[in-house]
C-alpha positions as MATLAB code, in Angstrom:
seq = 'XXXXXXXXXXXXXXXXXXXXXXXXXXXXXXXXXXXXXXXXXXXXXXXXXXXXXXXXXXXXXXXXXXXXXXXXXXXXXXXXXXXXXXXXXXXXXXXXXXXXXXXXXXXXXXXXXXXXXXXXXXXXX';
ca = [
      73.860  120.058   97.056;
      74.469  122.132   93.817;
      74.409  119.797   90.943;
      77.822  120.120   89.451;
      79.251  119.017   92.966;
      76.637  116.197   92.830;
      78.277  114.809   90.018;
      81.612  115.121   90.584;
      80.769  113.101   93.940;
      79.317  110.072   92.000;
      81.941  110.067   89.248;
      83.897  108.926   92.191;
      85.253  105.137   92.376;
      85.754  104.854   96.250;
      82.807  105.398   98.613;
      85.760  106.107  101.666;
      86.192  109.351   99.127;
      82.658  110.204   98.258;
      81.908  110.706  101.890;
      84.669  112.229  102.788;
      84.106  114.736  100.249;
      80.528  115.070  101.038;
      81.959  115.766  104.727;
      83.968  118.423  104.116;
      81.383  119.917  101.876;
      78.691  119.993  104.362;
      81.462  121.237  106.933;
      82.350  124.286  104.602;
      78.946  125.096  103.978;
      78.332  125.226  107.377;
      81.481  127.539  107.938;
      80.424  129.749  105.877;
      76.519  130.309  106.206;
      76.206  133.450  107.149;
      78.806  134.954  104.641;
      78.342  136.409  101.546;
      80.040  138.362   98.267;
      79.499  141.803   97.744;
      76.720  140.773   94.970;
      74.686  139.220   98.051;
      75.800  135.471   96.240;
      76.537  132.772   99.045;
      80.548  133.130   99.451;
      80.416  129.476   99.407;
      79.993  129.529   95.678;
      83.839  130.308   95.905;
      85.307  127.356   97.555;
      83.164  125.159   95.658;
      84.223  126.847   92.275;
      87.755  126.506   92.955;
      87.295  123.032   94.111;
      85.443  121.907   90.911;
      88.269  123.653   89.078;
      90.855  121.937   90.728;
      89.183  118.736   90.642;
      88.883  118.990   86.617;
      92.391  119.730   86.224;
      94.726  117.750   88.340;
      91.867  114.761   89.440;
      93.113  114.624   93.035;
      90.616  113.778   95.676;
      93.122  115.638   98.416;
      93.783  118.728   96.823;
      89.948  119.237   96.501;
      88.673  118.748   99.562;
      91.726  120.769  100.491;
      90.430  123.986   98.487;
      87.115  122.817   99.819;
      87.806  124.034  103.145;
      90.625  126.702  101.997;
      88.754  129.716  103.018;
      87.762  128.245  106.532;
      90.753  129.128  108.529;
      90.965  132.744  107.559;
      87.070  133.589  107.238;
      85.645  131.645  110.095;
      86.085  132.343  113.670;
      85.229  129.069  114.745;
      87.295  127.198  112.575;
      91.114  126.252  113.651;
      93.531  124.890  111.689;
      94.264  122.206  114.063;
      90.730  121.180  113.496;
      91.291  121.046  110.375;
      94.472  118.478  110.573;
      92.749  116.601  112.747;
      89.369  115.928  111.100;
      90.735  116.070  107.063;
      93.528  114.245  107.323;
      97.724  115.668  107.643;
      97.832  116.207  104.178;
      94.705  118.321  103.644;
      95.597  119.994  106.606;
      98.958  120.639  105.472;
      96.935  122.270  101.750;
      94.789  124.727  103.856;
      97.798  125.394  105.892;
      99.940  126.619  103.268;
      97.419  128.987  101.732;
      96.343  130.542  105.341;
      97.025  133.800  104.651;
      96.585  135.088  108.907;
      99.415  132.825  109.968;
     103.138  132.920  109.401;
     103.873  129.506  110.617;
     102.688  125.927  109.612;
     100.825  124.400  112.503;
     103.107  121.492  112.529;
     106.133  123.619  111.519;
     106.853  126.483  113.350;
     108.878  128.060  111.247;
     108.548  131.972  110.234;
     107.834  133.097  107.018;
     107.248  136.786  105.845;
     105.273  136.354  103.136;
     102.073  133.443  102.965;
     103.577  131.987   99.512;
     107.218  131.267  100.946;
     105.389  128.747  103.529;
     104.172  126.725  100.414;
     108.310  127.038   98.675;
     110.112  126.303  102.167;
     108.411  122.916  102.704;
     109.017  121.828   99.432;
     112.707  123.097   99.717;
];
């Protein structure tokens, strides 16, 4: 496990959390072994990047497993976004949901929206 995600694991105060950040690590590594970035980099670099990032700046356990597993959906055949409610919880689900690019709908809201960034607005609204 790269070493910055290492020790953004232990800083954490609940094991329930730890673990189920370590799952959803492991899950998105898996997703995504046999992908890479034009500069021959693991793609998983990315998720993890933005995860770290996020995790720095808002300190929400949710929101980075969430980014975690962001790229799943889209880049992984394999990967549904039902799975992804029902193994990470509603409200992860509901994060990777809203920034699916390849769907138009929520999952759980079947709503239409033209444009991926107006699913994130509507909800809210």
């Amino acid at each position: 496990m790269d070493n910055e995600f290492k020790k953004l694991i232990d800083s954490l105060q609940n094991n329930n959390d730890k673990e189920f950040v370590r799952k959803a690590y492991k899950f998105s590594k898996a997703a995504h072994k046999w992908q890479y970035r034009k500069s021959w980099e693991e793609y998983f670099i990315h998720p993890v990047a933005v995860a770290l990032s996020l995790r720095n700046k808002f300190h929400d356990i949710e929101l980075t497993i969430a980014w975690l597993l962001h790229d799943t959906v889209e880049d992984c055949e394999t990967v549904s976004i039902k799975y992804i409610y029902k193994t990470f919880w509603n409200n992860i689900g509901f994060l990777v949901d809203s920034v699916t690019k390849n769907e138009s709908t929520f999952y759980k809201k079947k709503d239409f929206f033209k444009h991926p960034i107006n699913k994130i607005l509507a909800w809210w609204m």
